[in-house]
Every structure is written in C-alpha cells, then in structure tokens.
VOGU-3710 file (C-alpha; in Angstrom, 3 decimals, decimal comma):
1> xxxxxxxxxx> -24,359/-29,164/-10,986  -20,654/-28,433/-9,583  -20,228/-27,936/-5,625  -19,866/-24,464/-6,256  -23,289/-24,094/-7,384  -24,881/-26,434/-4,906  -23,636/-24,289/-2,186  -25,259/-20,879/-4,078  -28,396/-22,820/-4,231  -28,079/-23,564/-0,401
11> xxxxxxxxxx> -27,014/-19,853/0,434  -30,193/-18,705/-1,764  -32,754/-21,349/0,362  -31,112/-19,982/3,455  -31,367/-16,314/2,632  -34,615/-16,763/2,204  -35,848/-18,625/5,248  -34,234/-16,068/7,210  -35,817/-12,534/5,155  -39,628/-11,614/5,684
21> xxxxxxxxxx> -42,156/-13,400/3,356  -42,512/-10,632/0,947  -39,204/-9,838/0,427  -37,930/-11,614/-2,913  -34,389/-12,817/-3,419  -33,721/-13,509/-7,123  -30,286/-14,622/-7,591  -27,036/-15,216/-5,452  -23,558/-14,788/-7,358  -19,747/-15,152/-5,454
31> xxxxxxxxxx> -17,492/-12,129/-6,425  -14,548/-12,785/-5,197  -14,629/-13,236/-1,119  -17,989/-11,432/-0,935  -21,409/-13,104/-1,460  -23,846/-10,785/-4,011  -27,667/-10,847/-2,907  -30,463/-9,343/-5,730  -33,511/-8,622/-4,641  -36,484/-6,954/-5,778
41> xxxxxxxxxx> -36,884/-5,045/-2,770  -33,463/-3,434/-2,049  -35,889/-0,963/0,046  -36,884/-3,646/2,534  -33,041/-4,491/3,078  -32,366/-0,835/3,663  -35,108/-0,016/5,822  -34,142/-2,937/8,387  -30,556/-2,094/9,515  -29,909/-5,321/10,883
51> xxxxxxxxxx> -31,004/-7,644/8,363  -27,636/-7,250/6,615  -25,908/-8,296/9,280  -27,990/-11,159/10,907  -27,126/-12,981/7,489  -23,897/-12,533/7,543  -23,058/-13,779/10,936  -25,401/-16,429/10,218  -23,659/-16,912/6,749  -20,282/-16,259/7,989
61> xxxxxxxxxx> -19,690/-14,532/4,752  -19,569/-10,983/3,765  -22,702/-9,898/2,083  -23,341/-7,250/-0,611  -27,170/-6,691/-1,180  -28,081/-5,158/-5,085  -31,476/-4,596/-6,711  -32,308/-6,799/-9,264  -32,544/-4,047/-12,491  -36,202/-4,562/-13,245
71> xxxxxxxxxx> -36,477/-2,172/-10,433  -34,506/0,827/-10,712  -35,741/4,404/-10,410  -34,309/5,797/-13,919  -30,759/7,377/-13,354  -31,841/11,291/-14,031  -34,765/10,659/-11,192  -32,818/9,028/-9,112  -29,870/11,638/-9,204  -32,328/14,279/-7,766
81> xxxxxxxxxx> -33,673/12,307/-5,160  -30,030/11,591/-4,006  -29,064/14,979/-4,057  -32,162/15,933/-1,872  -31,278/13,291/0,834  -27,360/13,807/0,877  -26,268/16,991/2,915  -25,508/19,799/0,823  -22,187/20,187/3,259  -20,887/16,705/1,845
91> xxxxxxxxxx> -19,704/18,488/-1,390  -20,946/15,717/-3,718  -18,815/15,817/-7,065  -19,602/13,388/-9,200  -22,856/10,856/-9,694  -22,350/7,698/-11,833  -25,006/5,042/-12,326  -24,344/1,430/-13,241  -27,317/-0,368/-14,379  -25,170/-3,626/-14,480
101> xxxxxxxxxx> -24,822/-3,512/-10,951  -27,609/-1,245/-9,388  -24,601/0,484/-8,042  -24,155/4,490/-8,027  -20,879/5,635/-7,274  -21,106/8,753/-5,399  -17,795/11,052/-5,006  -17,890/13,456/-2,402  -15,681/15,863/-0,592  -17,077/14,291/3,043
111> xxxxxxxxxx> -17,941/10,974/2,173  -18,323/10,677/6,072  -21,831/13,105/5,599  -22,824/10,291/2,438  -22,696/7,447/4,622  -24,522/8,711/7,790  -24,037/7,580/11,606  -23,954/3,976/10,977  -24,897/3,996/7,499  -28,032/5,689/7,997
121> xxxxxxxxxx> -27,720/8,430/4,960  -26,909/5,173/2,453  -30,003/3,407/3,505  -32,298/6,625/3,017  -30,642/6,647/-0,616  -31,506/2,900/-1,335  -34,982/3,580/0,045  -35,295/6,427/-1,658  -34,309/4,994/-4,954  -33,689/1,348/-5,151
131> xxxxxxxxxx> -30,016/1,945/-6,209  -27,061/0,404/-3,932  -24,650/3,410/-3,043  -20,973/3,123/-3,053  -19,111/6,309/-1,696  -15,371/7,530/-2,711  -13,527/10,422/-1,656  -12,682/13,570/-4,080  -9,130/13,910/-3,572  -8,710/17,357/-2,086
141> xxxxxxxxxx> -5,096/17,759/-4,087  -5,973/16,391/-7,789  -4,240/13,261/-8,274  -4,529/12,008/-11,794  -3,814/8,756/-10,706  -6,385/8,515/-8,647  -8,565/9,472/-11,495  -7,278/7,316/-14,198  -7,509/4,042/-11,613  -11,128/4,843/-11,183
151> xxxxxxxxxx> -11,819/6,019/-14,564  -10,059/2,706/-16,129  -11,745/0,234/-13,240  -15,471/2,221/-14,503  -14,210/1,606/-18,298  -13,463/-2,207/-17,249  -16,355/-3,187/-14,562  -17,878/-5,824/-17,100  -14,762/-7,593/-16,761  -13,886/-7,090/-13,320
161> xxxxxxxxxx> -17,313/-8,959/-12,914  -16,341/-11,758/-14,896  -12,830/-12,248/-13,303  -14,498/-11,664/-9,440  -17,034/-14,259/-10,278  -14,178/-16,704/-11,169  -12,475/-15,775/-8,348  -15,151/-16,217/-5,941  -16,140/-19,721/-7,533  -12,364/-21,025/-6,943
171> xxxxxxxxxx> -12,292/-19,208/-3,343  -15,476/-21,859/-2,508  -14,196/-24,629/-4,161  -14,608/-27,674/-2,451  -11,500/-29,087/-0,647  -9,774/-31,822/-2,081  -7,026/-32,776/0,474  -7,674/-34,460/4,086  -3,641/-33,703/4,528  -2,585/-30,858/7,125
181> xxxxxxxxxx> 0,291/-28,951/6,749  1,400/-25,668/6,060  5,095/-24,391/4,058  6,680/-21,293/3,680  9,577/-21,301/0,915  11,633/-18,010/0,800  11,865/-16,475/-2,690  13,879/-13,094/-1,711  14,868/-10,686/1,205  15,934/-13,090/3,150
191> xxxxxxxxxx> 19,860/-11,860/4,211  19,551/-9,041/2,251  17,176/-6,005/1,612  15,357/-6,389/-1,401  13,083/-8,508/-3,484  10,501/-9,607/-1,290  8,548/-12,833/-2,375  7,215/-15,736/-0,410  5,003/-18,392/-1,117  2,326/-19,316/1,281
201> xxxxxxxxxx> 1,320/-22,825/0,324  -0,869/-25,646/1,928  -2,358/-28,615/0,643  -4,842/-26,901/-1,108  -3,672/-23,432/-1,586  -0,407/-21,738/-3,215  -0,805/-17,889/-2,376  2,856/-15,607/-3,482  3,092/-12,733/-0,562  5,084/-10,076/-2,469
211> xxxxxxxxxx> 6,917/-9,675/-5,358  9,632/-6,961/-5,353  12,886/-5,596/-6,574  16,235/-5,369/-5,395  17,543/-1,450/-5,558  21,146/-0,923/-6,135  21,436/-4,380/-7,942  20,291/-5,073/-11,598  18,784/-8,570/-12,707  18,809/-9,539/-8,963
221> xxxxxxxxxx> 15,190/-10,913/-8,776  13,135/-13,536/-6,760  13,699/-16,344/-7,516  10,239/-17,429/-9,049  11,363/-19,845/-11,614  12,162/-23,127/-9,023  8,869/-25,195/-8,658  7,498/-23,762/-5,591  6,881/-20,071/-7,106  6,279/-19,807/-11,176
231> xxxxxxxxxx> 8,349/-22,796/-11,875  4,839/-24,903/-11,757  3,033/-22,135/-14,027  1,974/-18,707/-12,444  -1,800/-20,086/-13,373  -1,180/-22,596/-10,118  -1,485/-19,640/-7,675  -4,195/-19,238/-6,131  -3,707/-15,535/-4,868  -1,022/-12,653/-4,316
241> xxxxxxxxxx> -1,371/-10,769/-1,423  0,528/-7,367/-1,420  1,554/-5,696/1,654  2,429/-2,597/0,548  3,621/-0,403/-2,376  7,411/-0,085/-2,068  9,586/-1,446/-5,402  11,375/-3,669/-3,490  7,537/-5,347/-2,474  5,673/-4,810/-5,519
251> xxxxxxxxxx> 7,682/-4,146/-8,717  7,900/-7,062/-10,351  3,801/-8,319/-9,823  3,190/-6,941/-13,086  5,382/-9,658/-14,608  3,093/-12,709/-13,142  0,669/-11,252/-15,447  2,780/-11,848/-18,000  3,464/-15,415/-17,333  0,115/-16,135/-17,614
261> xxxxxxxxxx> -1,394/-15,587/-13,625  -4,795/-14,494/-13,970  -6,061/-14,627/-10,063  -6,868/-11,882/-7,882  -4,335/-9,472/-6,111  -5,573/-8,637/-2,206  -3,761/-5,036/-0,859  -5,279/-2,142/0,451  -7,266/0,526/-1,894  -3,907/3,371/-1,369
271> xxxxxxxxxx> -1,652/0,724/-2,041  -2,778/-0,270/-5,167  -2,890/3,131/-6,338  0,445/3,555/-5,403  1,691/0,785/-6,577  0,418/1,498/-10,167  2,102/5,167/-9,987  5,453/3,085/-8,948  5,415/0,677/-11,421  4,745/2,974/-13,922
281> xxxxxxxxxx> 7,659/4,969/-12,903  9,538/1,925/-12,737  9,326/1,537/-16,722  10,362/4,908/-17,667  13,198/4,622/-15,395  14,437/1,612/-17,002  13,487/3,314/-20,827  15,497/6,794/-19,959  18,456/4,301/-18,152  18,497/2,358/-21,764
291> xxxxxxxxxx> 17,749/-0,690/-20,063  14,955/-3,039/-21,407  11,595/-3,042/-18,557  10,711/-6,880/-17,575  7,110/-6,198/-18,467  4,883/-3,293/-20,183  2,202/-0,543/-18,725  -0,486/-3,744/-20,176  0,581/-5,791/-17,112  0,123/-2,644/-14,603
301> xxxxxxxxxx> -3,275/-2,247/-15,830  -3,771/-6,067/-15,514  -2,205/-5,966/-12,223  -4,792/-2,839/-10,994  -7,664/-4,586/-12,558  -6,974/-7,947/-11,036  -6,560/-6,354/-7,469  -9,159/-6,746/-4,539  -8,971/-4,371/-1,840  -9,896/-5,090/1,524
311> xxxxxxxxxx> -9,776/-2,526/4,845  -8,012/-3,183/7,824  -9,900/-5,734/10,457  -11,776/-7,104/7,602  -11,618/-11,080/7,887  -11,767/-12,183/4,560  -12,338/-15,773/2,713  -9,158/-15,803/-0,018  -9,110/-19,536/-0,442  -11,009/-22,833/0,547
321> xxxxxxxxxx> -8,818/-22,752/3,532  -7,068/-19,792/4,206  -8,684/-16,363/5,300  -6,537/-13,015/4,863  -6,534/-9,937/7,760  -4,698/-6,655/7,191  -3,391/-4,718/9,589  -1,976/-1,051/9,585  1,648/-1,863/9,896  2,679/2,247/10,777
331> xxxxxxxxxx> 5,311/2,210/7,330  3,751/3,964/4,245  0,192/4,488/2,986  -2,025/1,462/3,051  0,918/-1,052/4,449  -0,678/-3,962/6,049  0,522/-6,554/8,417  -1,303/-9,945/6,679  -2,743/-12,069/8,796  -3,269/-15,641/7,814
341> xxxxxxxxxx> -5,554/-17,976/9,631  -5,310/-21,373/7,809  -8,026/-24,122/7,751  -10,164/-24,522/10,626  -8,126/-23,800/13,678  -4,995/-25,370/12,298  -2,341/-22,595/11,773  -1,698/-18,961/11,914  0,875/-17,058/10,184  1,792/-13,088/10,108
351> xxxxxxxxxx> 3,792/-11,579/7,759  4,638/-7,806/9,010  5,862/-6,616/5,544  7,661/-3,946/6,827  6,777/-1,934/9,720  7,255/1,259/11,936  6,098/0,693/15,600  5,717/3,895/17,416  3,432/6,584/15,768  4,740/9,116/13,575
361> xxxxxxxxxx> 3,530/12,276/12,396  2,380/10,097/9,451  0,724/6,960/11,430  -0,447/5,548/14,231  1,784/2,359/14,965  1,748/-0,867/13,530  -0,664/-2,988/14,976  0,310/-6,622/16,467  -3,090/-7,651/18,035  -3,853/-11,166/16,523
371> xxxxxxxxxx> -6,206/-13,423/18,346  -3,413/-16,316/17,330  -0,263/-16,411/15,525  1,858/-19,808/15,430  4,637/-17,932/12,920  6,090/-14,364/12,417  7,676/-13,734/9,210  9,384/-10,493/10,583  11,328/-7,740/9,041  14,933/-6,964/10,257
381> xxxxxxxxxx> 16,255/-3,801/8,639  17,228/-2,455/11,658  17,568/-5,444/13,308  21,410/-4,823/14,021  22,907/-5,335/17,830  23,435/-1,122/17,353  20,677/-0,384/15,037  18,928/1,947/17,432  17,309/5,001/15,530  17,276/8,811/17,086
391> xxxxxxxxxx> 14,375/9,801/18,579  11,615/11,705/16,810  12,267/14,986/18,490  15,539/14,962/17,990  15,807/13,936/14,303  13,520/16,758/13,679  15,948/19,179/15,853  18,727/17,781/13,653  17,336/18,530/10,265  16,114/22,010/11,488
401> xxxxxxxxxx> 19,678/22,914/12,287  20,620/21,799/8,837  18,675/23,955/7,447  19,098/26,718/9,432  23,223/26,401/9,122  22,678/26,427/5,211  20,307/28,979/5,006  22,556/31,051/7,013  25,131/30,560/4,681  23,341/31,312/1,675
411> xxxxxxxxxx> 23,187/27,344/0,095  20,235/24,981/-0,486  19,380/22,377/1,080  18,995/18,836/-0,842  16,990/16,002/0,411  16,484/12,863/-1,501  13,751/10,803/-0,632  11,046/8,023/-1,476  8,186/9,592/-2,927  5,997/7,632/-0,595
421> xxxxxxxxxx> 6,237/8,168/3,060  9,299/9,727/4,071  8,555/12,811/1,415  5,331/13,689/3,562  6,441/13,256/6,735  9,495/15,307/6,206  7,033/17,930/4,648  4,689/18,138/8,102  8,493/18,606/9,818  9,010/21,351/6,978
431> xxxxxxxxxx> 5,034/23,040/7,481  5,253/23,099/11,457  8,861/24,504/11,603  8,077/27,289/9,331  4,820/28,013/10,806  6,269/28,006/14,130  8,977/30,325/12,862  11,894/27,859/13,609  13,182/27,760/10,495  12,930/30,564/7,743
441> xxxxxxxxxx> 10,063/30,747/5,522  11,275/29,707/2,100  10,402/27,575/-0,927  10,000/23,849/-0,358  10,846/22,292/-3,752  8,892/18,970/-4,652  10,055/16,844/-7,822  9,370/13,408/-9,080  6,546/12,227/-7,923  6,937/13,465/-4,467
451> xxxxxxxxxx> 3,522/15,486/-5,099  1,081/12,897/-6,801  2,143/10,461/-4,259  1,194/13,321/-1,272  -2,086/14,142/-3,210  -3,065/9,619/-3,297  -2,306/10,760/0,686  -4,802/12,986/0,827  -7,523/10,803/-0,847  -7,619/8,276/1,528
461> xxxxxxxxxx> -7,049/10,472/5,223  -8,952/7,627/6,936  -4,827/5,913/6,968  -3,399/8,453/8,515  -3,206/9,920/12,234  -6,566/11,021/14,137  -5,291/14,723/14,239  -3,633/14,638/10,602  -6,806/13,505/9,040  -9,380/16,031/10,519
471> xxxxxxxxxx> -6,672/18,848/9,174  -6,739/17,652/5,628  -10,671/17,768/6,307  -10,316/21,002/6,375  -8,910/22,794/3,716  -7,556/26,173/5,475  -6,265/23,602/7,830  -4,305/21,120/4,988  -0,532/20,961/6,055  0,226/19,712/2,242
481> xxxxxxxxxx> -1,305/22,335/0,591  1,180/25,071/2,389  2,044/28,528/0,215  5,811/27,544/0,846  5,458/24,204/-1,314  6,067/24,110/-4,811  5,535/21,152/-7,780  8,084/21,436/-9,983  7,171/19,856/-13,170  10,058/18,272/-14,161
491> xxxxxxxxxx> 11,546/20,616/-16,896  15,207/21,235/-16,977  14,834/24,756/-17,073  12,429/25,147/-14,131  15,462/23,137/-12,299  17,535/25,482/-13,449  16,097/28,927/-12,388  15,547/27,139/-9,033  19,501/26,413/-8,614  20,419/29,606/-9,713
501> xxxxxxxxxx> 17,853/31,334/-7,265  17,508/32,027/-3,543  17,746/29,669/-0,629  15,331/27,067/-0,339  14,972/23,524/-0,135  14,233/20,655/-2,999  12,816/17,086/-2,028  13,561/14,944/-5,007  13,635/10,979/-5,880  14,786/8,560/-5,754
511> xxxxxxxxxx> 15,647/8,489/-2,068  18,576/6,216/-2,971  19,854/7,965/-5,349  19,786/5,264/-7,940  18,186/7,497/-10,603  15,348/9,922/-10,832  15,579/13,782/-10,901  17,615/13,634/-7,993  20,545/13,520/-10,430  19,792/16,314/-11,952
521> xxxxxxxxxx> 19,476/18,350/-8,796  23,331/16,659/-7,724  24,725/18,447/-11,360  23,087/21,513/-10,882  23,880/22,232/-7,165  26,472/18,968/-6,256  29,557/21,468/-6,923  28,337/24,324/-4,480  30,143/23,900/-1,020  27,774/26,117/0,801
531> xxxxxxxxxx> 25,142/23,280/0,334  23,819/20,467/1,553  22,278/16,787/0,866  20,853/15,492/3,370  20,271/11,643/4,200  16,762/10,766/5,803  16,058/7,465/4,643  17,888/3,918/4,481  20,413/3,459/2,003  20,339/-0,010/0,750
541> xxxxxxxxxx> 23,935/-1,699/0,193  24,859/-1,062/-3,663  23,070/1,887/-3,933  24,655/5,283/-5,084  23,211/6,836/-1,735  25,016/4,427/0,183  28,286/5,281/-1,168  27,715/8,861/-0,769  26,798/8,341/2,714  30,654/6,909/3,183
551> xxxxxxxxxx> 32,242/9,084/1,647  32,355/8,934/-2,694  33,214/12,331/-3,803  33,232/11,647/-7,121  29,931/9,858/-8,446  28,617/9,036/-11,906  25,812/11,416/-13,403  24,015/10,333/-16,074  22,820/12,783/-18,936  18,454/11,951/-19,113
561> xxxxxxxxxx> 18,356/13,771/-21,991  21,189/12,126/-23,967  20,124/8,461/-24,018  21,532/7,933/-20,083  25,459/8,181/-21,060  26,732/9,943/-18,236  29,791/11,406/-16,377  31,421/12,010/-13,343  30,766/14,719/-11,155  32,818/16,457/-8,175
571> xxxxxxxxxx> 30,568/16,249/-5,018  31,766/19,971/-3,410  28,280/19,714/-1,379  28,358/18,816/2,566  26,880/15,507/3,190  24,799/14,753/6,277  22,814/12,155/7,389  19,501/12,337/9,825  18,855/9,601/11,314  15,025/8,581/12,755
581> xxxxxxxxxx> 13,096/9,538/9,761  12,699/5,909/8,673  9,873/4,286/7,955  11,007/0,835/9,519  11,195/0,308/13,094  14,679/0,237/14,606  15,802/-2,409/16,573  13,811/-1,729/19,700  10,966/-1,084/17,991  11,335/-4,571/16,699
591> xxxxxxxxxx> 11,629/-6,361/19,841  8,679/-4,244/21,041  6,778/-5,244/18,382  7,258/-9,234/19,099  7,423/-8,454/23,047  3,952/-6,999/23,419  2,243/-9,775/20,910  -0,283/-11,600/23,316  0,067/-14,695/22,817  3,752/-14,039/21,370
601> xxxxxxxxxx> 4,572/-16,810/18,243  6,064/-19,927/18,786  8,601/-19,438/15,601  9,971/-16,008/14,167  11,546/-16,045/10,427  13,859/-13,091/10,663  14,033/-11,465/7,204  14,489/-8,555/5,233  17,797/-7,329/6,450  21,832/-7,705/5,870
611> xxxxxxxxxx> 23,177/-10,867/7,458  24,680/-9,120/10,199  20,864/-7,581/11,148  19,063/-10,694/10,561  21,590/-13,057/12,608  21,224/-10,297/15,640  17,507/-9,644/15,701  17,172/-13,639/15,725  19,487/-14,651/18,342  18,130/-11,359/20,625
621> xxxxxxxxxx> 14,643/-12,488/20,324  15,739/-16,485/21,209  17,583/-15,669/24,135  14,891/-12,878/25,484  11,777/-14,922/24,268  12,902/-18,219/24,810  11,033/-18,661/21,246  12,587/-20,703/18,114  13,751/-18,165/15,968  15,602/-18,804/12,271
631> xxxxxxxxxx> 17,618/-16,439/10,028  16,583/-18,253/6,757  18,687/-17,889/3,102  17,372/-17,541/0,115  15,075/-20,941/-1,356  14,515/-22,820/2,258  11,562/-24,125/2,963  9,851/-24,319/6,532  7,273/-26,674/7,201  4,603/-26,566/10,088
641> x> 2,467/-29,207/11,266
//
C-alpha cells in the first residue's frame, strides 16, 4: 500500500471516530487540494451545520462531503423537490444532475437566494434530496464563453476526476528531502515589460508562476528551455499558478501542454475564463497576421481543463510543502496576489502579479495583508522616479473634455483599449457622464472582444466593488447594459456605416495597437483631423501605440482581409493621451503597497518594468525601508535559507 493510501485509510478511521455512530462513511478520495467524503447519509452531514467544519479544522484539509450513489433520490424527483425549497426570486435557470458525483449544478440568476444565510438553503436541498448542490451564476449579459467553459468542463468531468485524483495523490505525497531551502530563478519581465514566468522551486517542489508574452516584440519568450523551467521536461512541474489573464501573464501556458505538462493550473474561476477567450484570440491574431501560433485551440482546452480554481482567502494544499493564497490584487478580473507559505514555518513568498492599489470604479484595492512574507516579487511598471499617475477625478475630467471638444467639432472619438479592465472601467466613466448629462448622449461603439470580456464581468460580480455589484444585481440598475452601448460584430461594413455616421465614440482592441480591429477603425477614421484617439492605457516599448504616442504620423496598416499585407497610412487624427486609467499602480501606489505591509518583507525582487523603473522603485524602497531590495535580469537565481 503506497503512503498516499495509508494516509486515506487514516483520514477514513478518523472521519469516522469523529461522526455519530450511525452515520456511514464509505470511501475517502484526494481531488486535487480538497479531501472527497461519501457517505450514505449526506442528510445527517447537512442537517448538522458544523460537522463539516469540525473535520476540517481537525483535518486541516478542505472537505467536500458527496452521497455515495446507492442513495440518490432519482433526478426528475429530485428536480421538483429543489425547485420547491429554492426561492422562486432566485431565478433558477438551469438543473443538471451528475450521478458520478451526487453533484447537481444549479444556475441561477441570485445564486446568493440558492445558498441561504450561511448555507442554510444548500443544506435543506441535500436533506431534501440526498444530492450535493453546487451553485453558478447565469450571466446576466450572455457570454458564450462562459457557456462553452462550462458546457466543455460538464462534457469532460470523467476526466477532470481522473486528472484531480492524480493531482491530489502527488499534492500528499510523502516528502522525500530533509534539505531546506527555497529558489526563485527569473524566466521573463524582469527589466522589461513582458513575458512573465518564474519558477518557484524547493527541494521537493518545482511550481512555474506565469507564463506570458512579450507585446510589441515577436519570438521574445521566457526563457523555459534552461534546466530550471522546461529544460528538465515540463512533466517535472509540479504546478502553475496563474495570477491573472493578461497575454503578457498567460499566453504562452497553453504551450506547456504541449511539451508534455500534465499537472494542475491554480487561478481564479474569471481568470480562467478569460484567459481561454485571450488565448483563443491570441491564435487568430497570429493566423490573420500570417504568422504560425506556438500551440493550437487543443492546448487551450487542455489548459481550461487542467485548471483548479480557488477564491480569494482560501488556504490551499498545492504541494507536499507549499500551500497557495490568492489575493484580490485591484488590476483586472480575478487577478490575485499569490501567497506562498512554504514547509512548516520555513518561508514565505508573495508574488503581486500586477496590481492597482487604490480602488477604482472597477475594484476595491489590492490587498497586502499576509500574516508573513520573507520575499516580495513586486511589479514596477510605474516604478519610475516620475512615474506618478493623475488622479482619478481628474483623468475622468480629462477624457470628458475630449470628448466634449470632438463632439463639438463634429469628429469621433477613438479609444483603444485592452478588452479586459480598462474597456469597463472607461465604460462606467462613459454611463455616469452621460447619465449625468456631462457629456452628450451618443453611441458608445464596442469591438473586439471588448463586450464578451464585459459580459465574463458580469458573471462573476462577487470581484468587483460593493456598490458595482448590487447594480449589476439589478438589471434596470446594470451600468453595462446602457441604451447608448453598442456590439459591433466585427463586419467591415458595420465599421463602415459607423465612420461615415454621426458623432460617437468606438472602444476597440488591442489597446496597444499591435493588431486587432483597432486598425481598421485607424483606416477608416485615422485621416479625419476633426478626430481623436485617445491613449488610456500603457504603451509597452515596441509597440505601435507607443510610437503613436511620440509622435509617428505615418504608421503601417495591415489589410485583414488580404492575407495581412498592409500599407501605410497618414495619421490626420489628434492624438491624446489620459493618463490614470491604468490598471497598475503608479509609483506611489507602489511604495504604499510595500509601506503599509505589516510585517513589511525582508527582500523585494523589483520586476516587471523598463530598467530605468525597476532600478528606481528598488533603490527608493532600500533607502526608505532600510530593506534588501534587487533589480534582477533575466535567468538569476535567488536563493533563501
């Protein structure tokens, strides 16, 4: 019998000295960091609130209770009796019964009204019926990808199964190694923005913590073939962990799949839906541009069916030694600050991914309450000596005087932007100025996939501000389903009639202007001098928006429909930029974010930023702090204890 097994059959003894006499518990499985308890009397565990989680302090695991399948009220039955418990105000959508599992998935407009004050409404259901209720949200904008992620995870549970249950038998493996020590070795981003990757490794454990793109620089990748990353075989990780969905953090997971990795991905539930609509978008970029894509949609799907979600403030088991925390780092959808603890007590390490740390209208702030960190792996974008953004209010005054100044003058107004983050909280500027009648009413243009990435917002509301998410609660009330926005669909002709029409304003990827529709919209409106395009995001070094933003006046435009051959085009349009829209903290917000950290770290890794950004922000922070700071390059390696 292997260790693994010894401990299940220690768990089960356990489990059962601790439940009542009658209740029976007929098999223990891992999946993946959670521990799976079947019973035959799901009931019993329902009807005792507390039982669930006496074990699992006593456990020190997370626990998942099922019924066993020889007793399960059959699906039609139980359907009815769910339907009479759950409130007819929750809007239920959509009932789907595993028998595998004893799960039923229940979709519902107010999940909030499923689950009950402290669960209560899910325990009446298991009492009711024996089944173990899981509760999603129904998007309240359609979102197919929302759809086809669930739909393909339902089509592929049987395997999931398989590959959690592998997962959770090498997370509670027995150490091998009485050595203590923990390594970071920098794959990417380090003096420069762009293709995050770093391995995590200890004597036990090899975990890869991103694994993104550059933009603005072709074939400039992390470098995962030297021995630390993918030079050893991707099948020696034990784990990715993804902290959010951005290209230049995720684009490139896909291709670990296709090296042969075949371990679990941790992020948060929105960011691996967005990641999958990236990545997708990511390979018919590179088809349209001619170029050949490093891997195919098969590795996406891998990639979404390999990936474990876990909530923010959820400790969770990843490895024999390591256990994983996310945090809401305040920058996009589902972006997490990761939280290491390793071993017992030994080290602590945070990697901030990248973060904003004052709320927006988007966020509440990232969060930097750790019990302990030892090292901070710490983002520098705007880590410059004068990299201090505008303020909220006044970035939005800015951009409403924009538009106001073009509209006056009979022009549109062109904003490129990421589809993820900046779009949405330039469109809650857009809703409240118009409502408030400080800028004209007028058509707010969405293209790309500026409005499947806003409806994956509204899915998962429980990310977002206190006051934004009881407004997309209610549906008179939703500030992203406003009469004044418009999807456009991505036809040439719909592009058309819209340059040739009235005043009104288009938000179009990519927000770097390194492909996307956003061309199109430069050809069809670039040569009108009573226009505008207007910068509200960074503009990476290399990139097309960059050289806009100093001054290019003549810039290539390639033809989408013609293969990608292109030409040059005469920029007559003003240019502007507006500052304090990013979704990275600026310089202060930086040192904020290491100043208030109680106890602060004894070492900070600057990263992610030019040279000039990272050398500042780490100097600043040595001489304030009086803490050991490093600007690393490229392929060092940093070794503590």
């Amino acid at each position: 019998m292997s260790q693994v097994d010894k401990q299940l059959e220690n768990l089960k003894s356990t489990i059962e000295q601790e439940v009542p006499n009658d209740v029976s518990v007929t098999d223990v499985k891992y999946e993946g960091p959670e521990l799976v308890v079947y019973t035959r009397d799901p009931k019993r565990f329902a009807g005792d609130g507390d039982l669930i989680r006496r074990l699992a302090s006593k456990l020190r695991k997370r626990i998942t209770v099922r019924p066993d399948p020889s007793v399960l009220s059959p699906p039609k039955r139980a359907e009815k009796e769910v339907r009479d418990v759950i409130p007819d105000d929750a809007g239920v959508t959509d009932l789907d019964f595993h028998e595998d599992t004893g799960e039923v998935v229940i979709e519902a407009e107010k999940p909030g009204m499923v689950i009950g004050r402290r669960g209560s409404t899910l325990r009446e259901i298991t009492q009711e019926i024996g089944w173990t209720p899981e509760v999603v949200r129904t998007p309240p904008i359609e979102s197919s990808t929302v759809s086809n992620v669930r739909n393909f995870l339902k089509n592929e549970r049987e395997e999931r199964r398989d590959i959690l249950e592998r997962v959770g038998r090498q997370i509670h493996r027995e150490e091998m190694s009485d050595d203590e020590w923990v390594r970071i070795t920098t794959l990417g981003c380090c003096r420069e923005v762009g293709r995050a990757a770093f391995i995590l490794s200890t004597p036990e454990t090899r975990i890869l913590i991103d694994c993104g793109d550059k933009p603005g620089a072709e074939g400039e990748v992390p470098y995962l073939q030297v021995p630390e990353a993918l030079g050893a075989g991707a099948a020696t990780l034990d784990a990715v962990v993804l902290t959010h969905a951005h290209l230049d953090h995720s684009a490139l997971l896909p291709l670990l799949f296709k090296y042969g990795y075949d371990g679990p991905v941790y992020t948060t539930e929105p960011t691996r839906d967005l990641m999958g609509l990236l990545q997708l978008d990511y390979l018919d970029v590179a088809a349209k541009e001619g170029r050949t894509p490093p891997y195919e949609s098969a590795q996406v799907r891998e990639t979404i069916k390999h990936t474990i979600p876990l909530e923010f403030g959820d400790v969770t088991d990843i490895a024999p030694d390591i256990k994983l925390t996310f945090h809401n780092a305040g920058h996009i959808l589902g972006s997490a600050v990761t939280h290491f603890h390793i071993g017992d007590g030994l080290y602590n390490v945070a990697f901030s991914g990248d973060i904003h740390y004052e709320d927006t209208r988007l966020f509440n702030g990232a969060v930097n309450d750790f019990p302990r960190v030892e090292t901070l792996v710490l983002e520098s974008t705007y880590g410059g000596r004068n990299d201090y953004q505008t303020d909220q209010a006044d970035s939005e005054e800015a951009l409403k005087r924009v538009i106001n100044e073009t509209y006056e003058q009979g022009g549109k107004v062109v904003i490129p932007a990421f589809a993820v983050g900046r779009s949405q909280e330039i469109m809650l500027v857009l809703e409240e100025a118009m409502r408030e009648g400080e800028i004209p009413s007028m058509p707010v243009h969405l293209d790309g996939m500026i409005w499947e990435a806003t409806a994956i917002h509204t899915t998962y509301p429980e990310y977002l501000r206190d006051d934004l998410r009881n407004r997309i609660f209610h549906e008179d009330e939703n500030p992203f389903l406003a009469e004044e926005f418009n999807h456009i669909d991505g036809g040439e002709d719909e592009r058309q009639d819209v340059a040739d029409g009235e005043e009104c304003i288009i938000l179009s990827t990519s927000g770097m202007i390194e492909g996307g529709p956003i061309m199109s919209w430069l050809r069809h409106i670039g040569p009108e001098p009573d226009s505008n395009l207007v910068f509200v995001g960074y503009q990476a070094q290399g990139t097309l928006g960059r050289r806009i933003q100093n001054g290019w006046d003549e810039i290539p435009v390639s033809d989408w429909g013609n293969g990608g051959r292109g030409d040059t085009l005469s920029l007559e349009m003003g240019v502007e930029t507006v500052d304090g829209f990013s979704g990275h903290a600026d310089r202060q917000g930086l040192e904020n974010f290491v100043k208030t950290m109680n106890p602060r770290p004894e070492k900070v890794l600057c990263v992610h930023g030019d040279e000039r950004s990272v050398q500042d922000l780490s100097s600043a922070l040595y001489h304030d702090y009086n803490m050991r700071t490093f600007a690393p390059k490229n392929l060092e390696t940093f070794r503590f204890k």
